[in-house]
Every structure is written in structure tokens, then in C-alpha cells.
N, C-alpha and C positions, 0 to 999 in steps of 0.2 A: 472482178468478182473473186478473182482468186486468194489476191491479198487479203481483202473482210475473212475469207474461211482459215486465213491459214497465219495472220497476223502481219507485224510491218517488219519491212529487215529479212533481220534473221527468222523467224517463225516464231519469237516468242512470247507471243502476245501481247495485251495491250500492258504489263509492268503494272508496277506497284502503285502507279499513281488514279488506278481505277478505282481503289481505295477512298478517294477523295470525295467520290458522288455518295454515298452512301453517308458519307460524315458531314458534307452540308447538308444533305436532308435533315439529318438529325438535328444539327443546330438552327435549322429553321423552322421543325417543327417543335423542339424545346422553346425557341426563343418565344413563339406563338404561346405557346401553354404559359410559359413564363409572364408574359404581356398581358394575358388576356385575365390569368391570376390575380395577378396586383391590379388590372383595372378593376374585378369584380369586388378586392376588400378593400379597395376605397372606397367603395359606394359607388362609382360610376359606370357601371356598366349593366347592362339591361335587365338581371336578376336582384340591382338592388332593394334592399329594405325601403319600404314609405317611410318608415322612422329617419331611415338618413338623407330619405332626396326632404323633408319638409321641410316648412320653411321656418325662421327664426322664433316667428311668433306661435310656433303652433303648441308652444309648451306651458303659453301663459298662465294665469291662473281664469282671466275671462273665458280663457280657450276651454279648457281643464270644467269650467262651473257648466258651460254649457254642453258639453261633452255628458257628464255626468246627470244634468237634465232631461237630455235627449236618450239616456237609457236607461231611464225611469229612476234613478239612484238614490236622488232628491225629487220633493215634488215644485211645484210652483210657487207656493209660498217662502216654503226653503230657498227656492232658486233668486225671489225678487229680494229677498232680506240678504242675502248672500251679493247680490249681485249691486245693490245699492252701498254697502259695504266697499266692496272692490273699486266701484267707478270714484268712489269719494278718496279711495288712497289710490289709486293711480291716476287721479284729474281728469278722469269721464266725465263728463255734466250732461247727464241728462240725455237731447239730440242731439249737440254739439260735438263737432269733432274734436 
């Protein structure tokens, strides 16, 4: 018990190299904030935007007519003359996939 109160050796405590714990804290918790930064502006991490988790199709323009349907934008008529339009230039027929 003696030596813990009064250091090793000579008495003069634990040296310069107690310095050290203090400095990998630090760089393990920068390296965390760092990490955890770049994973959240790619998109990947659990605060991302729905615009960037979605999927490829969700910007189409069928996507986009029925979007705009569904929040009163256009009404139904608009939407079928619109939407027969669309399936005929991008090769929709009809039920057909």
C-alpha cells in the first residue's frame, strides 16, 4: 500500500507517460464523432433523409402523376389523360407488365 501512496522507485510518481490515457480517450472519442459524422452525410445512418434511403424508381414520372393525384393536385380526369400519355411513352399497356 505504501508504494500506490507514494509512487514507484524513487517517489516520483507515475512520469510523464500518464499523459498518454487522456490522449487515447481523446482519439477514440474524436475518432467516434468522426465515424459516426461521415456515416450520417452519406445517408447511412439512422437519421437519414427518406429522399436518400428511396428507391430508384421513386422519382419517376408515373411515381410523381400519382403523387400529385393523391394530393388533390390534379384531379381524375387530369390524372387518366396524364397517365395514358405516360404508359404509351414509357411501354405500360394497359394490365400488362
Amino acid at each position: 500500500m505504501n508504494t500506490l501512496a507514494h509512487g514507484w522507485g524513487d517517489g516520483g510518481g507515475p512520469g510523464p507517460w500518464i499523459l498518454l490515457f487522456p490522449l487515447v480517450w481523446a482519439l477514440v472519442i474524436g475518432g467516434g464523432i468522426a465515424l459516426s459524422r461521415r456515416t450520417v452525410r452519406r445517408g447511412r445512418g439512422p437519421w437519414a433523409r427518406a429522399a436518400v434511403r428511396a428507391a430508384p424508381g421513386a422519382h419517376s414520372p408515373l411515381t410523381i402523376l400519382g403523387r400529385r393525384f393523391a394530393a388533390g393536385e390534379i384531379d381524375e380526369d387530369e390524372y387518366w389523360r396524364r397517365l395514358s400519355v405516360l404508359s404509351e411513352e414509357f411501354g405500360h399497356r394497359g394490365g400488362t407488365a
